[in-house]
C-alpha positions in Angstrom: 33.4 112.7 57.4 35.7 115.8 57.9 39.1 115.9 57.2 41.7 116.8 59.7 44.4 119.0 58.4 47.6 117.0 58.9 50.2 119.0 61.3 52.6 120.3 57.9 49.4 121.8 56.8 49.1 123.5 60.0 52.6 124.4 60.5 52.9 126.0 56.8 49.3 128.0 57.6 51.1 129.3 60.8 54.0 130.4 58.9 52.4 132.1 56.2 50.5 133.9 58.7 53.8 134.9 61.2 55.6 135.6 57.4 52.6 138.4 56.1 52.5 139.7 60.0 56.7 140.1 59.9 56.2 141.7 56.6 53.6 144.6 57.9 55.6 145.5 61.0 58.6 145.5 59.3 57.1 148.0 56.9 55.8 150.4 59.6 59.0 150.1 61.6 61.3 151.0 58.1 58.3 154.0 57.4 58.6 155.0 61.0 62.8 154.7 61.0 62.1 157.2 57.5 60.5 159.5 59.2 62.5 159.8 62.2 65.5 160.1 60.0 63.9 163.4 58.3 63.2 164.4 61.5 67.3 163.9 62.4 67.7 165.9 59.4 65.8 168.9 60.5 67.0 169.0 63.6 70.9 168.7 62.6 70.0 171.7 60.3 68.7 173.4 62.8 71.3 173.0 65.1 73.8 174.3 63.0 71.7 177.6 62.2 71.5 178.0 66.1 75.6 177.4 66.3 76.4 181.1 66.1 73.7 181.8 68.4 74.6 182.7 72.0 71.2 180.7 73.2 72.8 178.2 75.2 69.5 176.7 76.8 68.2 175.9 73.3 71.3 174.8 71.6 71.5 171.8 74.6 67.6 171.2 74.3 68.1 170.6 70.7 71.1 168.2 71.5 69.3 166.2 74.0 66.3 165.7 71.5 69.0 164.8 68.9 70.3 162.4 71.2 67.2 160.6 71.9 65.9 160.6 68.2 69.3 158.8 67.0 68.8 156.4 70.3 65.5 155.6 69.1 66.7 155.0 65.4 69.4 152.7 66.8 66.4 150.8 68.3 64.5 150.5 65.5 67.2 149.4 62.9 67.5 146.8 65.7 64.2 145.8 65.4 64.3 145.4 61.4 67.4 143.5 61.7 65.6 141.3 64.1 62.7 141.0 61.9 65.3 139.8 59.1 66.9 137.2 61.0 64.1 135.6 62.4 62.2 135.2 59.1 65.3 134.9 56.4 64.2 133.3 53.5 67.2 131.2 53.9 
């Protein structure tokens, strides 16, 4: 006769498995927020290097991709943080 795994058994399975899943795509969120950071960096050094340029056009091109790289960091630091709440170890 076969056992049947009692609900807690089930429930602790599921939340070892959501726990290792949270874990991963926190990981490639905080790698991917790393990288987009460096990116910010290069592109705030840039900017300032093109500041006593009379280029206009580029100078505003490189703001707008500013703005939507730090938009997109806001949104993943959101994600993290919602990745920490949900599965707090307290």
């Amino acid at each position: 006769m076969m056992a049947i795994p009692s609900i807690s058994e089930d429930d602790a399975a599921a939340r070892a498995s959501d726990l290792l899943q949270a874990a991963y795509f926190r990981h490639a969120l905080a790698e991917y927020r790393s990288v987009l950071a460096a990116k910010l960096s290069r592109q705030g050094a840039k900017l300032n290097a093109m500041a006593g340029k009379a280029d206009a056009i580029a100078v505003s091109r490189m703001r707008r991709q500013m703005r939507e790289n730090e938009a997109e960091h806001r949104k993943l630091d959101s994600m993290i943080e919602a990745i920490d709440r949900r599965f707090s170890t307290s």
